[in-house]
C-alpha positions in Angstrom: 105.2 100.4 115.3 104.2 97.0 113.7 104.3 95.9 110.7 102.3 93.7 108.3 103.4 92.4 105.2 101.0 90.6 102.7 100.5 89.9 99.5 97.2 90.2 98.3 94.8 89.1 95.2 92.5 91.2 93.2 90.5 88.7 91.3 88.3 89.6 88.5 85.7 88.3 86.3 84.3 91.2 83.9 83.1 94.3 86.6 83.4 92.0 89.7 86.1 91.3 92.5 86.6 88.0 93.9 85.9 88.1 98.0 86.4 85.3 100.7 84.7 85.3 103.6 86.8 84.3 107.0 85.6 81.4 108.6 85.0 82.5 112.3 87.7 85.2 114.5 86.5 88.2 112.0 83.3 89.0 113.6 82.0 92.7 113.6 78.7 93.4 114.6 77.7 89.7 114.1 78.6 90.0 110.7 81.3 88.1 108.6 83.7 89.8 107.2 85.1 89.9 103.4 89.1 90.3 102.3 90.6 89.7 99.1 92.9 86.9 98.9 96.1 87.2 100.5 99.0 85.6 102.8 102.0 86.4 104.2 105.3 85.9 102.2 107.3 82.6 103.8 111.0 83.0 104.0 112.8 82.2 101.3 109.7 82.4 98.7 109.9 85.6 95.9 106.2 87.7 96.2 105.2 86.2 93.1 105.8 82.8 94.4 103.6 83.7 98.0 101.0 84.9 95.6 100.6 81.8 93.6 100.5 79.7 96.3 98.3 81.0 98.2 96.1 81.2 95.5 96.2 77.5 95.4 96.1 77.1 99.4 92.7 79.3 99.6 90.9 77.9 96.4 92.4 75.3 95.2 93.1 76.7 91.6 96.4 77.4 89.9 96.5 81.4 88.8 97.2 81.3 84.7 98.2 85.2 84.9 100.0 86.8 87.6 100.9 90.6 86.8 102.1 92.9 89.4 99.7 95.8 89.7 100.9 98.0 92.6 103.0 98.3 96.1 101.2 99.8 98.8 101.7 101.2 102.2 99.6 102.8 104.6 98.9 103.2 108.5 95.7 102.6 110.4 94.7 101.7 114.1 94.4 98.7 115.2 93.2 99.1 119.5 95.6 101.6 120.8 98.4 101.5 118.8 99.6 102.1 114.7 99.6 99.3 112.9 101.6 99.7 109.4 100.9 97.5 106.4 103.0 96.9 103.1 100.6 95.4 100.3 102.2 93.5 97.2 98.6 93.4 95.2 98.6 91.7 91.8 96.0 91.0 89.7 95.3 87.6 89.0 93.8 85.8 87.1 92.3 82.6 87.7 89.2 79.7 86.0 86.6 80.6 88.3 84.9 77.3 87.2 87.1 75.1 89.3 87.2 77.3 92.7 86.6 75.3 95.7 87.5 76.7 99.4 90.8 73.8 100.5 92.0 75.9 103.3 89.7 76.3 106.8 90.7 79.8 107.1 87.8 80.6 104.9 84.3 79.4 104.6 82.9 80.7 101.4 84.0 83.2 98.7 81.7 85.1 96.4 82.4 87.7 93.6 81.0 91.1 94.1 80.3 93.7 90.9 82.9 96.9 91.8 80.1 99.5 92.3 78.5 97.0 95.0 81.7 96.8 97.7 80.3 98.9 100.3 77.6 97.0 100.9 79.8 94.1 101.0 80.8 94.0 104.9 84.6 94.1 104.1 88.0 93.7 106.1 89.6 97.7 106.9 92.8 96.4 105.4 91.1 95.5 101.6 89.2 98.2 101.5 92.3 101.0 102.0 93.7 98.7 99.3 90.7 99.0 97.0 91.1 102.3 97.7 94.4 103.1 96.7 94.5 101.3 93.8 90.9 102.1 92.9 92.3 103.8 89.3 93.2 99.9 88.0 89.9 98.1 89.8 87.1 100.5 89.0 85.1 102.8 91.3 86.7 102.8 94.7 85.2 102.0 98.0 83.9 105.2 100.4 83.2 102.8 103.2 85.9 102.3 106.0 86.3 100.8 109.5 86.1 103.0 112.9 88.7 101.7 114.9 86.5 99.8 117.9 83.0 100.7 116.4 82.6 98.3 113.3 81.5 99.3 109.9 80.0 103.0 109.1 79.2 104.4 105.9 80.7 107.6 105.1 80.5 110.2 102.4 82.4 110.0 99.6 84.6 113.8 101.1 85.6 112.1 103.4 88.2 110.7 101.3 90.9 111.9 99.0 94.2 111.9 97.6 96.9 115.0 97.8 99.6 115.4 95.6 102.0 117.6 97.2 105.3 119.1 96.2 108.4 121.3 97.1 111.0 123.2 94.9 113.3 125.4 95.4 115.7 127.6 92.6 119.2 127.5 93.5 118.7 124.5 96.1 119.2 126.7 98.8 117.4 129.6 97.2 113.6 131.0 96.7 111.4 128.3 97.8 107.9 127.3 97.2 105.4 124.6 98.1 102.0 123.4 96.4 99.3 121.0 96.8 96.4 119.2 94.6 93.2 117.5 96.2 90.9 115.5 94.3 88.1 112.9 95.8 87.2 109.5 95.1 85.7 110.6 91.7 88.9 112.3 90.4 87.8 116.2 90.6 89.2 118.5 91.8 88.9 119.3 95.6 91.0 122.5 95.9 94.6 123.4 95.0 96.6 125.7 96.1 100.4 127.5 97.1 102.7 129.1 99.5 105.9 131.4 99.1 108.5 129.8 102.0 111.4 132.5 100.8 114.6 131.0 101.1 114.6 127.4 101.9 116.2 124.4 100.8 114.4 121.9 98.5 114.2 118.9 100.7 112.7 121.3 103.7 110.2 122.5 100.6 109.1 119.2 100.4 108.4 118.4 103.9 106.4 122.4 104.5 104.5 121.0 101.5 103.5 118.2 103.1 102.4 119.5 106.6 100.0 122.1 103.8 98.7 119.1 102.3 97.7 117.9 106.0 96.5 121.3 107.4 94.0 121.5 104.1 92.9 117.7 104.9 92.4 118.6 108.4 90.6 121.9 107.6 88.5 119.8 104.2 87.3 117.4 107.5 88.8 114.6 105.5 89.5 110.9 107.4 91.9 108.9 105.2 94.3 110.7 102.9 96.9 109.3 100.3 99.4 111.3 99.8 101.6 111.2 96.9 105.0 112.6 96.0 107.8 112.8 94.0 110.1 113.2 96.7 111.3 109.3 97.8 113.5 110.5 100.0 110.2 112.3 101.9 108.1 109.1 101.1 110.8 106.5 102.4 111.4 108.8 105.5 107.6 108.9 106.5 107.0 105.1 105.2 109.5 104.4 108.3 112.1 103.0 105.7 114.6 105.8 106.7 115.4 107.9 109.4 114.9 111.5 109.8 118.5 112.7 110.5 118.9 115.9 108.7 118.6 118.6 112.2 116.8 120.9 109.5 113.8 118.8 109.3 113.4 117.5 112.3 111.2 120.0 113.8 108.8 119.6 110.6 108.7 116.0 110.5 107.6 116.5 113.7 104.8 118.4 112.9 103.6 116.4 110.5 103.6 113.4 112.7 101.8 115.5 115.2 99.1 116.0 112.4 98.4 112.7 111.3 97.3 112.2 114.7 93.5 113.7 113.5 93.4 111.3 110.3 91.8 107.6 110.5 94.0 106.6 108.1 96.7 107.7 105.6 99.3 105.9 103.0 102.5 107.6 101.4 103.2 107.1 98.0 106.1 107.9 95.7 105.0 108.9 92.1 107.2 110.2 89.2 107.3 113.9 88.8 105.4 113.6 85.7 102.3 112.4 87.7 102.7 115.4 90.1 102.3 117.9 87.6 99.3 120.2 89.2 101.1 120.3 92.8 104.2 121.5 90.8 102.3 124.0 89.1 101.3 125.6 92.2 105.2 125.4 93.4 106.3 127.4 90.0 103.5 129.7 90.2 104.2 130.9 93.5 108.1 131.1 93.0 107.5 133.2 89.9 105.6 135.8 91.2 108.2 136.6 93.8 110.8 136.3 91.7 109.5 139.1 89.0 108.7 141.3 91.8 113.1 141.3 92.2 112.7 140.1 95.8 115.4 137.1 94.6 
């Protein structure tokens, strides 16, 4: 599977975002279409220094505040195949009094107020970023890209985030798994968790995983973020390790197999103490068996 690397801008100026428009090559339904700033990283430069400068490449201004706001990574189509991005977005901050487009790959820029993206006719790529890091940018997109069809709006369900989690007492011992939905306006979806018996934690992780994807799947949702303590999990289905452990295997597999009926889906690795609802569900289920002396 490919993979593209970027880093990318997130521009504002009180409730708005900062857009270019791509001068010809991005045409959709005879539309333009919008991205936020970004560029690829040349060898030898540090993120920071690829953000900067293509700041300065694409509108001619020097950025007077560069803070690094997130790293993100998730999969979507692109023809036949999986395309896999890695994101370095920062926020930047830049005099919007000087702009001027100096680089032919774009022919105008304009700044659009947050509420107002979707009917912005926007790049897939930007908008799973707006996405992700909606929390630091303000009310996130709930329009997306059909791979091959253009732009369609779709309902707000169709998206969501799962928190998912594994544990087990004893590591091998009694075993339980848990997940957390909420949509694009932070409420709560449905939550919920499974006794597994006697497991290991690491195979926890992964059964609570597939859960999380069987209740996205059931939920009808399109694009998923997943999220979860567990960086060995995230790095393994990131593509950043392999899957060698003959125990999980057969899971991973499964989970793979899943993801087939998604649009679109990232993996994100969280602190535990920003998982605290999936792991609820993981120590309620665990206790229950447990006080009924089955461990």
């Amino acid at each position: 599977m490919k993979q593209r690397i970027r880093v990318t801008a997130i521009c504002r100026k009180d409730d708005e975002i900062l857009l270019l428009k791509r001068a010809g090559g991005r045409i959709e339904g005879g539309t333009p279409n919008f991205e936020l700033p970004q560029g690829k990283i040349i060898f030898g430069e540090q993120p920071e220094e690829a953000m900067t400068r293509v700041i300065y490449e694409n509108l001619g201004a020097q950025a007077t505040s560069i803070q690094l706001t997130d790293v993100v990574t998730f999969t979507n189509l692109e023809g036949a195949s999986e395309l896999g991005n890695l994101y370095i977005v920062y926020e930047v901050k830049i005099d919007d009094r000087v702009i001027k487009i100096t680089n032919e790959r774009y022919s105008a820029y304009k700044w659009v107020k947050v509420a107002d993206v979707d009917a912005s006719p926007m790049e897939d790529a930007s908008l799973m970023v707006l996405q992700i890091v909606a929390t630091k940018v303000g009310t996130p997109s709930t329009r997306i890209m059909q791979a091959g069809e253009g732009a369609q709006v779709l309902p707000a369900s169709d998206f969501a985030t799962i928190y998912t989690d594994g544990g087990s007492r004893g590591n091998p011992g009694p075993s339980g798994i848990g997940y957390y939905i909420i949509g694009t306006d932070g409420k709560e979806i449905k939550r919920g968790g499974e006794f597994l018996g006697f497991s290991s934690s690491r195979l926890a992780e992964y059964y609570g995983l597939k859960e999380g994807l069987e209740q996205a799947i059931e939920l009808g949702l399109k694009r998923v973020h997943f999220k979860s303590d567990s960086l060995m999990m995230v790095n393994q289905m990131n593509g950043i390790y392999k899957v060698k452990n003959q125990d999980l295997l057969q899971v991973h597999a499964d989970v793979l197999k899943l993801l087939e009926n998604l649009e679109a889906y990232s993996f994100t690795h969280v602190p535990r103490g920003q998982n605290v609802e999936a792991d609820a569900e993981v120590n309620k289920v665990i206790d229950a068996n447990v006080r009924r002396g089955e461990y």
